[in-house]
PyMOL CGO cylinders between C-alpha atoms (Angstrom):
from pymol import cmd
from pymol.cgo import CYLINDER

trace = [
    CYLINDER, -1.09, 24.06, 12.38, -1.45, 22.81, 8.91, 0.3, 1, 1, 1, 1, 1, 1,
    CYLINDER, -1.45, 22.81, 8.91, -2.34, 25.42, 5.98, 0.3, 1, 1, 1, 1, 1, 1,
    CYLINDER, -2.34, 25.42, 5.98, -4.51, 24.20, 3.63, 0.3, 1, 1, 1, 1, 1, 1,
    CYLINDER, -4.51, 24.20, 3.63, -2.92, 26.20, 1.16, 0.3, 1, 1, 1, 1, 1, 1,
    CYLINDER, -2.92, 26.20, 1.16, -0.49, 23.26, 0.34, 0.3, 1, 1, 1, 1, 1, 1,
    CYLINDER, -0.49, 23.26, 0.34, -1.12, 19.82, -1.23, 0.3, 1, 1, 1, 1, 1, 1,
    CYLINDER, -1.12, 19.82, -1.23, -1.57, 17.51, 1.70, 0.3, 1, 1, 1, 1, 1, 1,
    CYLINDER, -1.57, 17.51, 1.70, 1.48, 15.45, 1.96, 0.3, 1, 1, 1, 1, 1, 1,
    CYLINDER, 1.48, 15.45, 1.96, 0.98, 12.21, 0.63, 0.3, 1, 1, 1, 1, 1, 1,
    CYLINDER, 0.98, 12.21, 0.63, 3.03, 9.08, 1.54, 0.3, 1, 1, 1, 1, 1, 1,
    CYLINDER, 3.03, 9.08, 1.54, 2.67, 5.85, -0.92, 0.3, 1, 1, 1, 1, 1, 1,
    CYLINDER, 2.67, 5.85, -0.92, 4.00, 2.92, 0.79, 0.3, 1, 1, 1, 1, 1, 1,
    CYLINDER, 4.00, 2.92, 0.79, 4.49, -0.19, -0.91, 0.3, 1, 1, 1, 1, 1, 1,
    CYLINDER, 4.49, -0.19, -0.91, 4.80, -3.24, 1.20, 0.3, 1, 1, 1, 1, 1, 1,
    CYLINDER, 4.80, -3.24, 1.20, 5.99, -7.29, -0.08, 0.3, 1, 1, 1, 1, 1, 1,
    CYLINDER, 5.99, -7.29, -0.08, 8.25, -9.51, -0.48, 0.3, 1, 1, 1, 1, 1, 1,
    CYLINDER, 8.25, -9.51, -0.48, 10.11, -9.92, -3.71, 0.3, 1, 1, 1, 1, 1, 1,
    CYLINDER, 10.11, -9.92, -3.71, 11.06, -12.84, -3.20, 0.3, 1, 1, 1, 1, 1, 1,
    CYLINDER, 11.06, -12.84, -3.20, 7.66, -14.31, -3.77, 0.3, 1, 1, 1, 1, 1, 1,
    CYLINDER, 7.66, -14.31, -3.77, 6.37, -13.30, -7.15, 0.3, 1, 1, 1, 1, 1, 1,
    CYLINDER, 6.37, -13.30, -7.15, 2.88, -11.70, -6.66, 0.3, 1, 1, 1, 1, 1, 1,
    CYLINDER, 2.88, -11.70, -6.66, 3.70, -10.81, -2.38, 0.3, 1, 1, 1, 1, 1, 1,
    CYLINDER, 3.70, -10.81, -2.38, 5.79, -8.23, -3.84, 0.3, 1, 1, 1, 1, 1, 1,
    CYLINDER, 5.79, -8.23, -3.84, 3.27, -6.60, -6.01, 0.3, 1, 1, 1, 1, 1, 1,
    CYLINDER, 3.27, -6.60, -6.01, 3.55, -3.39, -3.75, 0.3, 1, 1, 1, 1, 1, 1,
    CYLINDER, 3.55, -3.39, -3.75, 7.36, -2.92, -4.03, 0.3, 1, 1, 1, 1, 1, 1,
    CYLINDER, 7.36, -2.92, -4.03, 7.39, -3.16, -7.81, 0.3, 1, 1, 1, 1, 1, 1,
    CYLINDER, 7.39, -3.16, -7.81, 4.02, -1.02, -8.25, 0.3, 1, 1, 1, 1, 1, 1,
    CYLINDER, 4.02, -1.02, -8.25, 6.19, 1.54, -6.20, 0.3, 1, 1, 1, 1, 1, 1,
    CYLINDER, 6.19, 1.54, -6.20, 9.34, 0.70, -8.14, 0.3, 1, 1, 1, 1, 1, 1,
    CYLINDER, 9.34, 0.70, -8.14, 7.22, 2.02, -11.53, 0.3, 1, 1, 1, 1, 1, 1,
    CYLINDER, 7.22, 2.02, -11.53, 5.88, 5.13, -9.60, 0.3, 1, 1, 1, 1, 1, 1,
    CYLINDER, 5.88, 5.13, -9.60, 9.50, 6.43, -8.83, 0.3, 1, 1, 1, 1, 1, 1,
    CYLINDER, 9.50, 6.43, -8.83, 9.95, 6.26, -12.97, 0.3, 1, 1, 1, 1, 1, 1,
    CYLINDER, 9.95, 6.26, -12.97, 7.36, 8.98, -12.77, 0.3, 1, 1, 1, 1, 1, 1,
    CYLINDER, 7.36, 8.98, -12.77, 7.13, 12.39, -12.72, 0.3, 1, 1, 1, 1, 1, 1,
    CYLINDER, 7.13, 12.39, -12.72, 5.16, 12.49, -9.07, 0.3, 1, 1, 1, 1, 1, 1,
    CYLINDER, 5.16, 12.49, -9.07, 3.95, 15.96, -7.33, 0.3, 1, 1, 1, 1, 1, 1,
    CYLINDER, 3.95, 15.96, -7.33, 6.45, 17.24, -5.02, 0.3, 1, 1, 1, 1, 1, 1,
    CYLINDER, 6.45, 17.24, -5.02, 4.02, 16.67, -1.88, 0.3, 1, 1, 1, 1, 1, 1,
    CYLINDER, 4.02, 16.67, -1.88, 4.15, 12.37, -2.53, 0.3, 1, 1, 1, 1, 1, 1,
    CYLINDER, 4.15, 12.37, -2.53, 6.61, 10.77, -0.85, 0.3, 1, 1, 1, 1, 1, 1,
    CYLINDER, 6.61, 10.77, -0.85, 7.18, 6.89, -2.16, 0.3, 1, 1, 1, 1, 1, 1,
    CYLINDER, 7.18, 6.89, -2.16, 8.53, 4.19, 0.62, 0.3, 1, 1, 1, 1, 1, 1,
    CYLINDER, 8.53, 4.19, 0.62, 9.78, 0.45, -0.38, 0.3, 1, 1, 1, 1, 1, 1,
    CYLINDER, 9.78, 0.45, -0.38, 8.68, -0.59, 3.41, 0.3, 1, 1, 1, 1, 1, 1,
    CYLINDER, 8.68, -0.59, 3.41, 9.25, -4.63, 2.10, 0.3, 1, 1, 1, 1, 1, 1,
    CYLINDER, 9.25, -4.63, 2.10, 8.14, -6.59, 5.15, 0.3, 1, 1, 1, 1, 1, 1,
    CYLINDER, 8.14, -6.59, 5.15, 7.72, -4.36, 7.71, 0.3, 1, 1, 1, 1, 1, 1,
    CYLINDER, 7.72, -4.36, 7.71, 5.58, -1.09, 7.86, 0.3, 1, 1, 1, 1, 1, 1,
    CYLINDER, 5.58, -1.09, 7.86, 6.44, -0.34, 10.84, 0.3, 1, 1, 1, 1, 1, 1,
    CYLINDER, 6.44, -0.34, 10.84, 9.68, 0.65, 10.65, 0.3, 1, 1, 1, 1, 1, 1,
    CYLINDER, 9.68, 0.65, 10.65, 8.07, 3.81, 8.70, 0.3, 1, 1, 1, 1, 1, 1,
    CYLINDER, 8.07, 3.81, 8.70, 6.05, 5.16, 12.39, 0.3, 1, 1, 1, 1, 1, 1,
    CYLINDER, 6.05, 5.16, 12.39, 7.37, 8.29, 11.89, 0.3, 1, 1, 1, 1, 1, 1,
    CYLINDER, 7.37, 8.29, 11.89, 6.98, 9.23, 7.89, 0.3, 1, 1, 1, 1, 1, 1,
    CYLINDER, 6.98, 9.23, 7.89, 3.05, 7.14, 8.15, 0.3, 1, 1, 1, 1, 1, 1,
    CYLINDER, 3.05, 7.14, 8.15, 2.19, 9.89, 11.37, 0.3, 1, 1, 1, 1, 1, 1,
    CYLINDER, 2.19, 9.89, 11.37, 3.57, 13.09, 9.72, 0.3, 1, 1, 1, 1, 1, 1,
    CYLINDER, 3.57, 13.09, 9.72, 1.61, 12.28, 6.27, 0.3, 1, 1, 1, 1, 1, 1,
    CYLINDER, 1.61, 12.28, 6.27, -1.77, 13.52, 5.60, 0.3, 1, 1, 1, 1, 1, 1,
    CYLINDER, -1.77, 13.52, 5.60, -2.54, 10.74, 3.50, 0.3, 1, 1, 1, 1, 1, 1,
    CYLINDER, -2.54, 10.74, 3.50, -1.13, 7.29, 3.01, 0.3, 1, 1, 1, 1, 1, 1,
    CYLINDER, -1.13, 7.29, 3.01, -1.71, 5.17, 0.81, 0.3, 1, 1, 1, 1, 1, 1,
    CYLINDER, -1.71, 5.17, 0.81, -0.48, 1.28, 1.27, 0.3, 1, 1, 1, 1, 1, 1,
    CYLINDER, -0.48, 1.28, 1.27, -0.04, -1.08, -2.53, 0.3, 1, 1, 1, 1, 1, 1,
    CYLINDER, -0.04, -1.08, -2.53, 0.16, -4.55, -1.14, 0.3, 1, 1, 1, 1, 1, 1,
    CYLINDER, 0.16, -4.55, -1.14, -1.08, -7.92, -2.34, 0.3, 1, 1, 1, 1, 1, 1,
    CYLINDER, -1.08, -7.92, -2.34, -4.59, -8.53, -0.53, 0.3, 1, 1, 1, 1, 1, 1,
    CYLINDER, -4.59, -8.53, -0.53, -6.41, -12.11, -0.04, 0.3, 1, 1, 1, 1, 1, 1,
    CYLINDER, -6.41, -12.11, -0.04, -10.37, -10.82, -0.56, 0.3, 1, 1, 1, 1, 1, 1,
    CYLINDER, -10.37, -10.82, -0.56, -11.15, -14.42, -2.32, 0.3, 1, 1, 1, 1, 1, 1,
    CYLINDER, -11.15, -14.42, -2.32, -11.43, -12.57, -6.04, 0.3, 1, 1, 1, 1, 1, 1,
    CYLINDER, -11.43, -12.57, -6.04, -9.87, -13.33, -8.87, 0.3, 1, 1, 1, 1, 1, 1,
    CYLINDER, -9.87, -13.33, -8.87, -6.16, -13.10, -9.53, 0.3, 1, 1, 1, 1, 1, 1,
    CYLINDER, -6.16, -13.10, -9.53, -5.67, -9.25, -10.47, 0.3, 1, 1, 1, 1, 1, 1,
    CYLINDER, -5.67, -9.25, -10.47, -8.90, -8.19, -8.95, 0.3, 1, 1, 1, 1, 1, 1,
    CYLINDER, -8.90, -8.19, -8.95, -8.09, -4.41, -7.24, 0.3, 1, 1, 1, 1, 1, 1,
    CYLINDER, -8.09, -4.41, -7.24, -9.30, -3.11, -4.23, 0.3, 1, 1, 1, 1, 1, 1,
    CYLINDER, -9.30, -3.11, -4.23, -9.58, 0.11, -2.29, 0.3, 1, 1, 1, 1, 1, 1,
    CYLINDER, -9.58, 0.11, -2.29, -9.74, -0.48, 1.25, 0.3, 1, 1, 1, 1, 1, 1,
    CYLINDER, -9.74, -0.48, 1.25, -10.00, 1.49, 4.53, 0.3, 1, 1, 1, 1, 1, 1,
    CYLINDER, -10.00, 1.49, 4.53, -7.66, 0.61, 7.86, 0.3, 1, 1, 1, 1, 1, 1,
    CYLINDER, -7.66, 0.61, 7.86, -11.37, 0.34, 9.52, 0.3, 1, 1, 1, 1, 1, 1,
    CYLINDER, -11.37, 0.34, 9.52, -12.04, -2.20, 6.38, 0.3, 1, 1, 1, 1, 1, 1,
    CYLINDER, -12.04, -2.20, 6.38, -9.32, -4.19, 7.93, 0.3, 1, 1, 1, 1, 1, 1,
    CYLINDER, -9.32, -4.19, 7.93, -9.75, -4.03, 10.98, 0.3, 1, 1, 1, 1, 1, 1,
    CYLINDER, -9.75, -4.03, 10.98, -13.43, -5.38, 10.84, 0.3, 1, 1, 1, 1, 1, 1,
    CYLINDER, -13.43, -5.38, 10.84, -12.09, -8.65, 9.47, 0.3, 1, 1, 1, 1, 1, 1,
    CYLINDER, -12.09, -8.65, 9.47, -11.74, -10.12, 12.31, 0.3, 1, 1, 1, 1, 1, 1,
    CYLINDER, -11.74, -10.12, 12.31, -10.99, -13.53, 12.22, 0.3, 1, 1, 1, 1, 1, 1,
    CYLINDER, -10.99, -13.53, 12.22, -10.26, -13.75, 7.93, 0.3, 1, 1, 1, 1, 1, 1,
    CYLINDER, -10.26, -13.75, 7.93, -6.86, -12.41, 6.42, 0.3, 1, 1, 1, 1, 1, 1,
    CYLINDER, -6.86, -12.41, 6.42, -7.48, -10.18, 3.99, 0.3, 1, 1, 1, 1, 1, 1,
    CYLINDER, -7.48, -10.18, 3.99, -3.91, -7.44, 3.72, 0.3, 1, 1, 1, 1, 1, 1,
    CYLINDER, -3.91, -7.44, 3.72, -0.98, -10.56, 3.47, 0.3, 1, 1, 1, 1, 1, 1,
    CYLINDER, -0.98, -10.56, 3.47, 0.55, -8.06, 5.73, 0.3, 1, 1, 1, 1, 1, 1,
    CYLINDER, 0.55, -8.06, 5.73, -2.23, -6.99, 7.60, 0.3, 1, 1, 1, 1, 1, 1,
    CYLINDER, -2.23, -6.99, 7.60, -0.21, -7.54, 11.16, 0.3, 1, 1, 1, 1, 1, 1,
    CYLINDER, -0.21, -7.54, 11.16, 2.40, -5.64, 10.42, 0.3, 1, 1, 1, 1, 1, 1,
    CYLINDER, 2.40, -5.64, 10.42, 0.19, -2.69, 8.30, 0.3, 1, 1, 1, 1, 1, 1,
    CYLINDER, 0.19, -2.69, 8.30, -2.41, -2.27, 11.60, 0.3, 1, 1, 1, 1, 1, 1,
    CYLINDER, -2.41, -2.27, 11.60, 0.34, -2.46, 14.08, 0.3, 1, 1, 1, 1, 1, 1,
    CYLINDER, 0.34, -2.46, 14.08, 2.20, 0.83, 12.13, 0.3, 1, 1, 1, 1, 1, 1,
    CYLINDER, 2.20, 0.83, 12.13, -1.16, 2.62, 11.94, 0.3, 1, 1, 1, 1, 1, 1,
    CYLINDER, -1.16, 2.62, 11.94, -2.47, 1.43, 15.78, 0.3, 1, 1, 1, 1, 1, 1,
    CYLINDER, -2.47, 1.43, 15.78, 1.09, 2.66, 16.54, 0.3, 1, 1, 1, 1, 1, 1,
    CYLINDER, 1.09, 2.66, 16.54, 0.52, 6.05, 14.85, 0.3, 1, 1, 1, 1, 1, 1,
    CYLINDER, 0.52, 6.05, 14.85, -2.48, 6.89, 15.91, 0.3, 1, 1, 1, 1, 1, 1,
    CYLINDER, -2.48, 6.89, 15.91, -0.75, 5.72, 19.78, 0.3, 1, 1, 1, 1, 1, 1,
    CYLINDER, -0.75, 5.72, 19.78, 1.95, 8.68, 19.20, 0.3, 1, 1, 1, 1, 1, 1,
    CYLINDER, 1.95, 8.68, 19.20, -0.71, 11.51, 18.38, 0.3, 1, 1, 1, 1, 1, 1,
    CYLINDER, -0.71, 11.51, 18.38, -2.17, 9.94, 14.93, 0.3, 1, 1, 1, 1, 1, 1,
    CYLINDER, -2.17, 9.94, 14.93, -2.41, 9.99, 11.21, 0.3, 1, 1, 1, 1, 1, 1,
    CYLINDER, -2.41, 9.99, 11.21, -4.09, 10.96, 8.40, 0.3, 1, 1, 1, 1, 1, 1,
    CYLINDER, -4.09, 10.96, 8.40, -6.10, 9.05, 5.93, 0.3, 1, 1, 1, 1, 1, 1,
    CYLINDER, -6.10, 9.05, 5.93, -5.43, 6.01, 5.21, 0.3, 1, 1, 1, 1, 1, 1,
    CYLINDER, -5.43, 6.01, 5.21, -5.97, 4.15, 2.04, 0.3, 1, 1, 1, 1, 1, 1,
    CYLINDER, -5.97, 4.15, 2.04, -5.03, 0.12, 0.70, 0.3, 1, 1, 1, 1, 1, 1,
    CYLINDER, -5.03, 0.12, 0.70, -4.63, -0.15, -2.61, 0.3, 1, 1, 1, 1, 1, 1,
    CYLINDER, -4.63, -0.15, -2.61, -4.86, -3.84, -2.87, 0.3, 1, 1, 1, 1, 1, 1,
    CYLINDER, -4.86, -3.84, -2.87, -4.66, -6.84, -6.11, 0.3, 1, 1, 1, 1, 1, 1,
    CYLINDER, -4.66, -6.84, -6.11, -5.62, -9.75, -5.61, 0.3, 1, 1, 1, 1, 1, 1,
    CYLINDER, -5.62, -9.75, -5.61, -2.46, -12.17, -6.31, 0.3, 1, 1, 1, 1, 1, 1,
    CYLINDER, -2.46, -12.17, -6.31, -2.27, -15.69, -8.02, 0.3, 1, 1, 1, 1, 1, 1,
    CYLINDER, -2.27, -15.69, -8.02, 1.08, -16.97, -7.71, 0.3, 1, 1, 1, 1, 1, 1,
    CYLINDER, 1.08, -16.97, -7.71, 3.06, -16.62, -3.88, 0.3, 1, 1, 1, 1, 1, 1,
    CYLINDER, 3.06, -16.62, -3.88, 6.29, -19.40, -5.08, 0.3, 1, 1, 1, 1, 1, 1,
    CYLINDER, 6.29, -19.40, -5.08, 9.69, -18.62, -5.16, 0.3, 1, 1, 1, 1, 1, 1,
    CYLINDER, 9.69, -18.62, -5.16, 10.22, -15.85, -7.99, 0.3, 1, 1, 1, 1, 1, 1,
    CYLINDER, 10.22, -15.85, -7.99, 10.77, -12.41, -8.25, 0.3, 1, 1, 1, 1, 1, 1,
    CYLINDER, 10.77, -12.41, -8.25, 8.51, -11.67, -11.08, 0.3, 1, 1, 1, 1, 1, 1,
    CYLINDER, 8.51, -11.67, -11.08, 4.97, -10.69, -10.92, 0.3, 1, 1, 1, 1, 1, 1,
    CYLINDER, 4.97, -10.69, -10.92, 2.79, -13.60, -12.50, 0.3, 1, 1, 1, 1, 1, 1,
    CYLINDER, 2.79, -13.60, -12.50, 1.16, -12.84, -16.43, 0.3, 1, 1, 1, 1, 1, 1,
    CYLINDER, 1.16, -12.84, -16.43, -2.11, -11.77, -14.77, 0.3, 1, 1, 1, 1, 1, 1,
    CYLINDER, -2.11, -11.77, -14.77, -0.71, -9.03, -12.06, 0.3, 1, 1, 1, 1, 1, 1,
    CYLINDER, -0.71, -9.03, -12.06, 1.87, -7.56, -14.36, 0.3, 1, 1, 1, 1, 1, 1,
    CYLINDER, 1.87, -7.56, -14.36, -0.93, -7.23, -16.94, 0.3, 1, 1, 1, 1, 1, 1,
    CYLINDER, -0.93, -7.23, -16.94, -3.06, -5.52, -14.32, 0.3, 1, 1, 1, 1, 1, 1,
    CYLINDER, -3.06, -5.52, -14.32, -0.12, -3.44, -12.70, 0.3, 1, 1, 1, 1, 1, 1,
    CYLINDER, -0.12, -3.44, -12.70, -0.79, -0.53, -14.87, 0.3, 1, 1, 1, 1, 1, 1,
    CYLINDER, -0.79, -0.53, -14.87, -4.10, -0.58, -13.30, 0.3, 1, 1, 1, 1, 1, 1,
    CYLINDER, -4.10, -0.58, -13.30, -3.17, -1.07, -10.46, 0.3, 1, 1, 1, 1, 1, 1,
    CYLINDER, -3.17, -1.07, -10.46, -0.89, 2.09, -10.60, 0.3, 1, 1, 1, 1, 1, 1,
    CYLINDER, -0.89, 2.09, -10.60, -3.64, 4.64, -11.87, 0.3, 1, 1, 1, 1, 1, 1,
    CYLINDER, -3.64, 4.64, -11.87, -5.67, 3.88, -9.12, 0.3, 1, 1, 1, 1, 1, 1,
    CYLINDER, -5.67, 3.88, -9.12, -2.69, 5.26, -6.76, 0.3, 1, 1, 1, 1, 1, 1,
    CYLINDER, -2.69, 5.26, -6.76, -2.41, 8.01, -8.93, 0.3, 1, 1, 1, 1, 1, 1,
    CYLINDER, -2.41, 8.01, -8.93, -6.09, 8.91, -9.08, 0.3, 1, 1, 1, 1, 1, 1,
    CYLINDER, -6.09, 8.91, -9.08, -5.88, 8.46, -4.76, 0.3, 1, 1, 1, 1, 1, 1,
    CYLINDER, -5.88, 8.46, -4.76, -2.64, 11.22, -4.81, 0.3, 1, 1, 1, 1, 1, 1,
    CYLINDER, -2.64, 11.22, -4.81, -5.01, 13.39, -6.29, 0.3, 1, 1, 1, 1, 1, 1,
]
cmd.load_cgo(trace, "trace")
């Protein structure tokens, strides 16, 4: 049994591809948070691609919190805070660029005996061409975009 005598355990998980300027706005938003003086209870994960791979670290977290590029027809740089059950009643529209892969960890979580809250921190991304740079607009907005993970880890 959990004591609630101890900061939940918090996992930030950063998902993208670098390769694509603004799809990796998750990695390099977790990149910046590992320059920082964190509490010990946050754990950060560079997932890239594929969430899914991180089963095991999402399930045993009390909270997670996902920074990914998200399609919500704003504009570029816009920030949102989004539920898994925001995602999942999108049926039919993308919103998450890795909403797949994000829904199968959690589905898969929840499968081996659940997780805890779960949280997207999502920006809205202009530029998805070869490059490993954030475009003008999101690495204006990726302080921003960082303080609103920090105000989610409590």
């Amino acid at each position: 049994m959990r004591s609630n005598s101890r900061p939940k355990r918090t996992l930030v998980v950063g998902v993208g591809n670098l390769l694509l300027k603004d799809e990796g706005v998750g990695i390099h938003a977790v990149r910046r948070l590992e320059q920082m003086q964190l509490p010990d209870h946050v754990q950060l994960i560079d997932a890239g691609t594929s969430a899914i791979d991180f089963i095991s670290d999402i399930q045993n977290a009390d909270k997670v919190i996902f920074v990914d590029a998200v399609k919500a027809g704003g504009e570029p740089g816009s920030i949102y805070r989004l539920t898994k059950e925001d995602i999942a009643a999108r049926t039919g529209s993308q919103l998450s660029l890795h909403e797949i892969g994000v829904l199968e960890a959690l589905n898969m979580a929840e499968c081996l005996g659940g997780c805890g809250e779960v949280v997207i921190i999502g920006i809205e991304p202009k530029e998805m061409t070869w490059g490993m740079e954030l475009s003008s607009e999101l690495e204006s907005k990726l302080p921003e975009l960082i303080e609103c993970v920090l105000t989610e880890i409590g």
